[in-house]
C-alpha positions in Angstrom: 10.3 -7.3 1.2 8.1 -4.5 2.3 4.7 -4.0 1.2 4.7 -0.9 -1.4 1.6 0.9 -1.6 -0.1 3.8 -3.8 -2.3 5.9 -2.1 -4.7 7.7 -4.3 -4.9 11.4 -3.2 -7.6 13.7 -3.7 -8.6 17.0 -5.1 -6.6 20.1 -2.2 -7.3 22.7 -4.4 -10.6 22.3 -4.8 -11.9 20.9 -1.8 -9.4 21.9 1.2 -11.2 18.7 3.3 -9.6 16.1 1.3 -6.3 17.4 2.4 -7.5 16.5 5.7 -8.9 13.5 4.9 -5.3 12.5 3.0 -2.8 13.6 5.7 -4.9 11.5 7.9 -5.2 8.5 5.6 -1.1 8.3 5.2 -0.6 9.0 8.8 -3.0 5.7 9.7 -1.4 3.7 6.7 2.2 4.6 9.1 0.6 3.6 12.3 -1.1 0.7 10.8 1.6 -0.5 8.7 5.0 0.6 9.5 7.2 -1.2 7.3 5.5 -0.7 4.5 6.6 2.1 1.5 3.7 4.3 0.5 3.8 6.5 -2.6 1.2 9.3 -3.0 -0.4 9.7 -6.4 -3.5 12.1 -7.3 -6.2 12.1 -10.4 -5.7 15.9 -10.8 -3.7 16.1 -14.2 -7.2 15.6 -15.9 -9.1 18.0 -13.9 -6.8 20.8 -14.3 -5.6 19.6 -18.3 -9.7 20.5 -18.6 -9.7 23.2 -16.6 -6.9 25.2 -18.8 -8.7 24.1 -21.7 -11.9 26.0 -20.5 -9.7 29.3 -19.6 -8.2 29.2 -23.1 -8.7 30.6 -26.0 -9.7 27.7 -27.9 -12.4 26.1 -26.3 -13.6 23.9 -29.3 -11.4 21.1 -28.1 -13.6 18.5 -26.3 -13.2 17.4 -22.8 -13.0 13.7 -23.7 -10.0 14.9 -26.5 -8.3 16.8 -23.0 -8.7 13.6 -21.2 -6.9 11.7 -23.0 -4.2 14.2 -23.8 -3.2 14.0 -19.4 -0.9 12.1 -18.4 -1.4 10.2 -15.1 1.8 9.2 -12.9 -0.6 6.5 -11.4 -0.1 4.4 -15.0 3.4 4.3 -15.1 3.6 2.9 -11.4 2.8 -0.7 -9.5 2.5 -1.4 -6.0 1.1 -4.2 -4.4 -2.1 -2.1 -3.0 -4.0 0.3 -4.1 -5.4 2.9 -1.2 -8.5 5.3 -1.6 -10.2 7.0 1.1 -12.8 9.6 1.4 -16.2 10.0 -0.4 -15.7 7.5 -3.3 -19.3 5.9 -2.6 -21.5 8.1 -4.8 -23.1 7.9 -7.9 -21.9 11.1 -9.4 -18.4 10.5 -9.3 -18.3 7.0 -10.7 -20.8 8.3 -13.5 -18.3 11.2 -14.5 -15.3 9.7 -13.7 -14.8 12.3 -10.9 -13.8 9.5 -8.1 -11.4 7.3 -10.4 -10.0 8.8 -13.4 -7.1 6.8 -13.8 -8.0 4.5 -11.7 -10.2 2.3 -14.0 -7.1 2.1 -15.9 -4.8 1.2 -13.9 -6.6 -1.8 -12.6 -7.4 -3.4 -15.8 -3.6 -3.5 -16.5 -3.0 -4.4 -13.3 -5.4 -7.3 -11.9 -3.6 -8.2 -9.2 -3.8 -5.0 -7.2 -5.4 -5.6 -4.3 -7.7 -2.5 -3.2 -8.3 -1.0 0.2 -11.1 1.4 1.4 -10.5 3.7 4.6 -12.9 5.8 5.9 -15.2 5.6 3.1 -18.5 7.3 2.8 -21.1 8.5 0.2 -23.5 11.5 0.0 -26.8 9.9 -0.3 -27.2 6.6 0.8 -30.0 6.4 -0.6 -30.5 3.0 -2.9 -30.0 4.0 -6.2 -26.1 5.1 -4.7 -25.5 1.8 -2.9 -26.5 -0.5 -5.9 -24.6 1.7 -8.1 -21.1 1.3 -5.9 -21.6 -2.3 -5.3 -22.3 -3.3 -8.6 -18.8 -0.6 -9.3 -16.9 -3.2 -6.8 -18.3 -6.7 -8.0 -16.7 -5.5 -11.6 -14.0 -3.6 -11.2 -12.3 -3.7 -7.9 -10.0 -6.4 -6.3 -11.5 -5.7 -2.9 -9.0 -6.4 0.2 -11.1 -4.5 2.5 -14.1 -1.7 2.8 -13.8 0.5 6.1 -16.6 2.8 6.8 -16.5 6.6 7.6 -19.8 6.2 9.4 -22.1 3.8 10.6 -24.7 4.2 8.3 -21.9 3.6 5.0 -21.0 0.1 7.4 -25.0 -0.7 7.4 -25.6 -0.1 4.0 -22.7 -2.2 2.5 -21.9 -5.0 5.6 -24.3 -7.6 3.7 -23.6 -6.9 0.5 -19.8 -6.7 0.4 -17.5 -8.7 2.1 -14.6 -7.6 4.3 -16.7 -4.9 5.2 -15.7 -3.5 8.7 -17.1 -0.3 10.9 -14.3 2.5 10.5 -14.1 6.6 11.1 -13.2 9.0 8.8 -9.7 9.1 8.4 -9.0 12.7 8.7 -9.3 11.9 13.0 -6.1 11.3 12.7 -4.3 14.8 11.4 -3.1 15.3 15.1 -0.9 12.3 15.2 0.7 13.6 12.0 1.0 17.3 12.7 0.5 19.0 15.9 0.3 22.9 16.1 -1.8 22.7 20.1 -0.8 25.5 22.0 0.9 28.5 20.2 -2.0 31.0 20.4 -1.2 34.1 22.3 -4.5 35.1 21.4 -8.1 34.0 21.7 -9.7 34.1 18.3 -12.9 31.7 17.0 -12.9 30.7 13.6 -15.8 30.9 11.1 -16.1 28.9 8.0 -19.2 28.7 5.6 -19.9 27.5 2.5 -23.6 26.4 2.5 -24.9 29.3 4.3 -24.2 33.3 5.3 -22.4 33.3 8.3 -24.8 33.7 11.4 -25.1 36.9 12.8 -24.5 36.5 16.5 -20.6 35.8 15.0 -20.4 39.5 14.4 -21.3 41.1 17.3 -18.1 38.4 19.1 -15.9 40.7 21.5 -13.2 37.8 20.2 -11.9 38.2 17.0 -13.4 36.2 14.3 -10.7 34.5 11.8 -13.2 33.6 8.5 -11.6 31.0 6.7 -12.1 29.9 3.0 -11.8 26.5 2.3 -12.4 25.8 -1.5 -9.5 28.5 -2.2 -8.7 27.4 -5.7 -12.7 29.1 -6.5 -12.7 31.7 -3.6 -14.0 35.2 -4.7 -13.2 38.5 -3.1 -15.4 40.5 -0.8 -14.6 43.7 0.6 -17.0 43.5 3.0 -16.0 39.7 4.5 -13.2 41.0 7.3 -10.7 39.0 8.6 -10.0 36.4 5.8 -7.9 33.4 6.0 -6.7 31.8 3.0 -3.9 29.4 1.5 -2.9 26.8 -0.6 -0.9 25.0 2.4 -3.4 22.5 4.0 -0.8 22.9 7.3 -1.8 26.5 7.8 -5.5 25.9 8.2 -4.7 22.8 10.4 -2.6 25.5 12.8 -5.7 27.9 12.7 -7.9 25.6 13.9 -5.7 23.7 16.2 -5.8 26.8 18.5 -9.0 28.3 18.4 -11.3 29.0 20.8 -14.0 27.4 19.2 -15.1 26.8 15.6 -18.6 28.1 13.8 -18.7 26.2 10.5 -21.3 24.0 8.0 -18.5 22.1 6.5 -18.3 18.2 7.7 -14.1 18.5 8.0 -13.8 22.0 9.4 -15.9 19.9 12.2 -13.7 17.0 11.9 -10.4 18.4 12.2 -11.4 21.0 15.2 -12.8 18.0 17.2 -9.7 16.1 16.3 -7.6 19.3 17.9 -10.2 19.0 20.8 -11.9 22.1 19.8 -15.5 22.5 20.1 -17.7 23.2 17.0 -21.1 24.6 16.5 -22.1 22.7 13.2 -24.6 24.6 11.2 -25.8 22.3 8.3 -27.5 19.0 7.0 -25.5 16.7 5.3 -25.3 12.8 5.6 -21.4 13.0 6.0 -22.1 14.5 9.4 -22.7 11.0 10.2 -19.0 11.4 10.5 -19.2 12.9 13.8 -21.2 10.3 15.7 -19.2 7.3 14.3 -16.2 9.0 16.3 -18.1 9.1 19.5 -18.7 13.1 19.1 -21.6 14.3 21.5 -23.4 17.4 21.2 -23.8 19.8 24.7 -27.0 21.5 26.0 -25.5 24.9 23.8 -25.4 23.3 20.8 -21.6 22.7 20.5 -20.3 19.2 19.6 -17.2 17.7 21.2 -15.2 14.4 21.3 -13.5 13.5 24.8 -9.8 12.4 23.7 -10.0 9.0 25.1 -13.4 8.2 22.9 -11.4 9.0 19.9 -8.3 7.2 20.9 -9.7 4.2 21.4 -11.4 4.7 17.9 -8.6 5.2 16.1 -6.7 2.1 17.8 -9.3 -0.1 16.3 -9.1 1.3 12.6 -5.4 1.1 13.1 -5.7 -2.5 13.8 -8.5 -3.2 11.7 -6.0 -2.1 8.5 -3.4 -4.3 10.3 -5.2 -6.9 10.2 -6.7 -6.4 6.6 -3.3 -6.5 5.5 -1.2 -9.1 6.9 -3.8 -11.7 6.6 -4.3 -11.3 3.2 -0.6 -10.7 2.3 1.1 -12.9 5.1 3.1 -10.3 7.1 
């Protein structure tokens, strides 16, 4: 009988990098795992049940009242393994349910659900974050395995959890599941910023400059911003920056999914999910650009691929 998995999407609309993150998560479930059936199930009915309730007229419902009043797919299902990938390690999202919703739920009524992390990371890492998700694992989870995004996530955790293994974050692998290389007729860069205003030296490019908004769902309008690229299609910004020239950017999977592409990116920002970048083998150049060479990434991605393998038929004896 074939394993049957749920994998626990995340938040598109909101965040366009955990599309990326989730294409590439079910795309290294395939590789990894090939016979098994995988169903796809997201948290979101709470966070857009509230967010309706906030647009409407009659705000004096409470949150916790619109909570309850969702109805979550993910509790009417069972599966063998539960999947979650992404940024699931921080404090803030286990202490306002952002990272689990259902999920708490779920695995109480269903204890023998054995739970996989894949490319997992956190924002801080400070202390504080890593005794908080530990101590969220020891009680509640049914661990079969915790891969890293980075090596600093691996670090933190490798001596306080077990079945802890070095991993990469799993958006590395959109290519394998959808490749758009090599339709540009046209040179064109791409600019994306979310942090910061976008640098000046990108207007004065004799290239044209396509300036992409990631976190759509919120995106304002700006007659003054030119050349805006926008969509509720994760595929279409995974074209754009397949064929680029280069990409300008301070968001961690605008990075990730260029250099998965082989596109080179000029990073502009501080965050501790860059550590992303690194734990791929991506090198920055004497200009400030980062890169990956292809056969650094294969060769990490063939060991997460059989790292999950493994995981998974030792435990369930496949």
């Amino acid at each position: 009988m074939a394993l049957r998995i749920i994998y626990y999407g995340n938040c598109w609309m909101t965040n366009l990098g955990e599309a990326f993150i989730d294409i590439g998560a079910m795309e290294l479930l395939k590789q990894a795992l090939p016979d098994s059936e995988i169903i796809f199930l997201t948290p979101m009915s709470k966070y857009y049940n509230n967010a309706l309730r906030i647009k409407s007229e009659n705000e004096k419902s409470s949150r916790a009242e619109c909570m309850k009043n969702a109805a979550h797919l993910g509790l009417y299902m069972k599966a063998d393994m539960l999947v979650m990938s992404g940024m699931f390690a921080t404090e803030d999202y286990l202490i306002n349910g952002s990272a689990t919703y259902w999920i708490d739920d779920f695995l109480m009524t269903h204890p023998d659900v054995k739970v996989l992390f894949m490319g997992l990371g956190g924002q801080n890492y400070d202390q504080q974050e890593i005794t908080s998700f530990a101590n969220y694992i020891k009680t509640k989870i049914n661990l079969l395995g915790f891969i890293s995004r980075d090596n600093e996530a691996y670090t933190a955790y490798s001596n306080i959890i077990d079945c802890c293994y070095p991993g990469i974050d799993c958006a590395y692998f959109v290519k394998d599941a959808y490749n758009p290389s090599g339709y540009a007729d046209k040179e064109y860069i791409v600019s994306t910023f979310n942090y910061m205003a976008e640098p000046e030296i990108l207007r004065k490019c004799t290239v044209d400059v396509i300036r992409a908004q990631h976190m759509f769902y919120s995106a304002s309008y700006r007659e003054e911003i030119k050349n805006i690229f926008i969509s509720d299609a994760p595929y279409d910004y995974l074209s754009l920056y397949a064929n680029a020239k280069e990409v300008h950017t301070d968001l961690v999977h605008a990075t990730i999914v260029s250099l998965a592409y082989g596109i080179k990116v000029k990073y502009y920002y501080e965050s501790k999910r860059a550590l992303a970048f690194a734990a791929a083998g991506a090198v920055k150049n004497n200009d400030g650009y980062i890169y990956l060479p292809d056969e650094i990434l294969t060769d990490n991605k063939n060991k997460m691929i059989n790292t999950v393998n493994k995981i998974v038929r030792d435990e369930f004896n496949i």
